[in-house]
Each structure stands twice: as C-alpha cells, then as structure tokens.
C-alpha positions in Angstrom: 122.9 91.8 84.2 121.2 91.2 80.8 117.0 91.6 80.7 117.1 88.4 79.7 118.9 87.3 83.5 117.0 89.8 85.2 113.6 88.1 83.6 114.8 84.9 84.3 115.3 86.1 88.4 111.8 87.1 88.3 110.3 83.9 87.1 112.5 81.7 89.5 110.9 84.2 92.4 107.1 83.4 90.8 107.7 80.1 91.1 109.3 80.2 94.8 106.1 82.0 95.6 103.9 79.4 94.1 105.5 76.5 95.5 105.6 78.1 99.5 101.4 78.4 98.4 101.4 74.5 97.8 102.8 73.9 101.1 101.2 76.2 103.0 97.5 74.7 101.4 98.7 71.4 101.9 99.2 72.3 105.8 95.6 73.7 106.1 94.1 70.7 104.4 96.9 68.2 106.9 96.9 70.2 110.2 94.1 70.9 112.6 94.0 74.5 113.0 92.4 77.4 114.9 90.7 79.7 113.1 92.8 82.4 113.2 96.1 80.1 112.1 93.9 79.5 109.4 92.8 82.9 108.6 96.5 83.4 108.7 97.3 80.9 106.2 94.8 81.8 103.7 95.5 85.7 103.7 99.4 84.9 102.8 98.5 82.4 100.3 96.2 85.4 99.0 99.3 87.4 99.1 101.9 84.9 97.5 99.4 84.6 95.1 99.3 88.3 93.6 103.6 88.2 94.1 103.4 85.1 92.1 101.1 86.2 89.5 102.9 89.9 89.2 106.8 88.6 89.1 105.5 86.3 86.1 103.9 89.0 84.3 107.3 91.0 84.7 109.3 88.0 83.9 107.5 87.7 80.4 107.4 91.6 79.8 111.2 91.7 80.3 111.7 88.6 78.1 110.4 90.7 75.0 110.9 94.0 75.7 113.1 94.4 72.7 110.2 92.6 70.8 110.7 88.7 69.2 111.7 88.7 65.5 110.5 85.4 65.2 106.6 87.1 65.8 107.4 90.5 65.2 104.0 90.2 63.4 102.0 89.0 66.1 100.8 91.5 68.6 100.9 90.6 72.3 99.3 91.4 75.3 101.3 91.8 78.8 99.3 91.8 82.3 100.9 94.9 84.3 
C-alpha cells in the first residue's frame, strides 16, 4: 500500500465519521429523548468529532509527506 492509498483510507474514515455525526444530530433534533439518550448522543458526536478531525489531519500529512513539487516553495502547516 502506497502513502498515497493509505491517505486516501484515512480521509474516506473522516468522512464516515462526519456523516454518522449528521445522523446522529439529526436524531436528537427528530426524536424525543431522555436526557441521558441525549447526553449519550452528544458525548459520541463529541467523540466522532475529534476521530473526524484527527484522520483528516493524517490523511493531508500522508498526502505530502514526500513534499509537493508543484509548492515546494510554499511552507505548510499540518494539525497533529
């Protein structure tokens, strides 16, 4: 497996993550709930959030971790 498949992995896994957080907001704003469903909800949308937000960052760092030669100028900044 290439970086550039294994990058590609994580970003499809980001993207899981953020679209089980749409339904799972769309059920708390749809669905009566008790409190403690809800509670629930929230704390593993919290949680799918930071999995979203981290396999994203590690999807763009593995897609230029041999650097761009198009921008090889241009300095970037990666969120680890």
């Amino acid at each position: 497996m290439t970086l550039t498949e294994l990058s590609h992995e994580y970003r499809e896994s980001g993207l899981l993550c953020r679209e089980r957080m749409k339904e799972l907001n769309q059920k708390l704003e749809t669905e009566k709930l008790g409190s403690t469903e809800q509670m629930r909800i929230r704390r593993r949308i919290a949680t799918l959030s930071t999995m979203a937000r981290d396999t994203i960052a590690t999807s763009k760092y593995l897609e230029n971790y041999y650097g761009d030669d198009a921008n090889e100028q241009i300095k970037a900044e990666y969120v680890c």
